[in-house]
C-alpha positions, 0 to 999 in steps of 0.5 A: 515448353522450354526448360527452365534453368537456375543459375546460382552465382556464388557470392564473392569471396570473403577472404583475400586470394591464397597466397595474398596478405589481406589488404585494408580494401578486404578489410571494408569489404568485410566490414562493410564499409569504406576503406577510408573508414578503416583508415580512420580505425588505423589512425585513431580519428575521433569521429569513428562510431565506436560500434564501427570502430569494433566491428573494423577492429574485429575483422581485421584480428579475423583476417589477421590484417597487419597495417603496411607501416611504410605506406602509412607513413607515406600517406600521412607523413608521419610514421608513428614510431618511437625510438629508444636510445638504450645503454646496459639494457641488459640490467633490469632497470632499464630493460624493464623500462624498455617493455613498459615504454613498448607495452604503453606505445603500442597501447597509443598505436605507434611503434617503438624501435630501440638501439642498444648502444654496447658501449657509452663513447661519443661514435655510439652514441651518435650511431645509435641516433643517427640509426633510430633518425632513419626510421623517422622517428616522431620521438626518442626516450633515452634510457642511459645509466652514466652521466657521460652519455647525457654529456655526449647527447648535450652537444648532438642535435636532437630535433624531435620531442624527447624524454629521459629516465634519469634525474640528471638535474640538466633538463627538468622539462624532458625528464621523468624518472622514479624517485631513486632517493626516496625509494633509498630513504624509505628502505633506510627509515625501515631499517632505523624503525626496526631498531638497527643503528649499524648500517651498511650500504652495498652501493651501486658502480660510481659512475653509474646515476641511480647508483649515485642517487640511491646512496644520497638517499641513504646518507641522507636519512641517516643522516636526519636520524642521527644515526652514524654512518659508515662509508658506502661499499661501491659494488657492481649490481652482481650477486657476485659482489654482494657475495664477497662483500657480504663475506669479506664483512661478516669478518669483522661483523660489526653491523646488524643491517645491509641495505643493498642498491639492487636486488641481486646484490643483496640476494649475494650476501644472504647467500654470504650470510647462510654459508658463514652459519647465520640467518636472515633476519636473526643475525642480519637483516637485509633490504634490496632495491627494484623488487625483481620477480625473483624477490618474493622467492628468495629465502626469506622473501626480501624486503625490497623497494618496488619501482612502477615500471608499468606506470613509467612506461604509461607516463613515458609515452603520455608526455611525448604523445602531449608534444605530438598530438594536442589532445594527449595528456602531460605527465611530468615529475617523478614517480614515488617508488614503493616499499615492499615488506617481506620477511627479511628484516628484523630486530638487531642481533646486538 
């Protein structure tokens, strides 16, 4: 009687061959499903069942699956990237905005490429623009301090939907921005409800458009409260220039308050105060603006104005994807920032 012999033929392999990226072919296999199906996962088609749509998802975080972003573009035409125009990224506003609008992009499934612009004359502007039009961008958001630049961009050609984040007054429909003069009156109106009638204000550069703006915002309600005023101290956003400021005042030291544009200025002329024998908020009370991470850390922690860069971004990327695809949401308008009370603040000295 013949030999019986069993032949077990293993089952085909669940992984992509060593050396090989898995492609979105090992990804159906995987999941059992069609490839075209993980195309439609990739692209956010709405008849996508969402069990299947997790189980795709789930392999491929399994076999670490990256979508190739230049095939995609070929096949669909469109490469799903955002540009970001950017000048003085360095500084925590706009870098800030910078993480927020990537986070929320990326949320929506596109890419984000940004160019820092190092300086604000018309050859880097147009550099910067030129570079981010080579990816293909679908939209550009424009992240610029100075007035010069949105002079410069006014006479460019930009011929894919876009947003900026500063309150220009030019172009309502393509801004959206926090409200700088109310984040500065409500830092203004604490300081008067405290009691303080002798106010200074540490501004920002001149040039520069929030500085601009937050300054309205102190003069203005000042202003409404019949509180006298004195002329804005222009300052540069360093804790340098708080710093001296702060020294060069406290000279005279006719004032019990200084609201400051920015954080860091105003964590200067704490350091001003304490190396003159003071303290915050005995002898002076001081106010900042942005609400950095440090704030809360500073000695006191510092009343400050927090602006949502979390919620800029969101409705950043919401308001173009409505200019790319019908079925997102619009967001226009601005954003009303928040005032944070801590420990540096009180009654007035004298």
């Amino acid at each position: 009687m013949p030999r019986s012999i069993e032949v077990t033929v293993p089952e085909p392999s669940q992984e992509p061959p060593k050396g090989r990226a898995p492609s979105i072919r090992d990804v159906a296999r995987v999941a059992g499903v069609s490839h075209q199906t993980v195309s439609r996962v990739l692209n956010h088609h709405p008849s996508i069942r969402p069990e299947t749509k997790q189980r795709v998802l789930d392999v491929m975080a399994e076999l670490q699956y990256t979508p190739n972003r230049a095939a995609r573009a070929l096949v669909t035409s469109r490469s799903r990237t955002l540009g970001i125009l950017s000048a003085s990224s360095t500084h925590y506003g706009p870098a800030s905005s910078i993480a927020a609008i990537e986070s929320a992009a990326r949320a929506a499934g596109y890419w984000v490429s940004t160019a820092n612009i190092e300086s604000s004359d018309a050859v880097s502007i147009a550099d910067g623009l030129a570079h981010l039009r080579a990816q293909g961008i679908e939209g550009l958001v424009v992240i610029a301090p100075q007035m010069r630049v949105f002079d410069t961009l006014a006479q460019l050609s930009i011929d894919v939907p876009y947003v900026t984040l500063q309150s220009t007054g030019r172009d309502p429909e393509h801004t959206l921005s926090v409200d700088q003069i109310a984040g500065a009156r409500l830092a203004t109106r604490h300081l008067i409800e405290r009691g303080h009638r002798s106010i200074y204000h540490l501004a920002g550069p001149q040039d520069w458009i929030e500085a601009e703006a937050r300054m309205r915002g102190f003069l203005d309600e000042m202003g409404s409260q019949d509180v006298p005023t004195t002329a804005p101290i222009l300052g540069d956003w360093t804790a340098d220039f708080g710093f001296y400021a702060g020294r060069e005042l406290l000279t005279v030291r006719d004032f019990t308050a200084i609201f400051a544009s920015n954080d860091q200025m105003a964590l200067g002329v704490m350091h001003a105060v304490r190396d003159a024998g003071l303290e915050v908020p005995r002898d002076v009370s001081i106010v900042g603006f942005d609400d950095i991470p440090e704030a809360a850390h500073f000695w006191p922690p510092l009343t400050t104005v927090r602006q949502d860069f979390a919620e800029l971004g969101r409705r950043c990327v919401a308001l173009l994807l409505g200019d790319l695809d019908d079925a997102a949401p619009e967001y226009r308008g601005t954003i009303v920032p928040e005032l944070i009370v801590r420990d540096s603040v009180g009654a007035p000295a004298f």
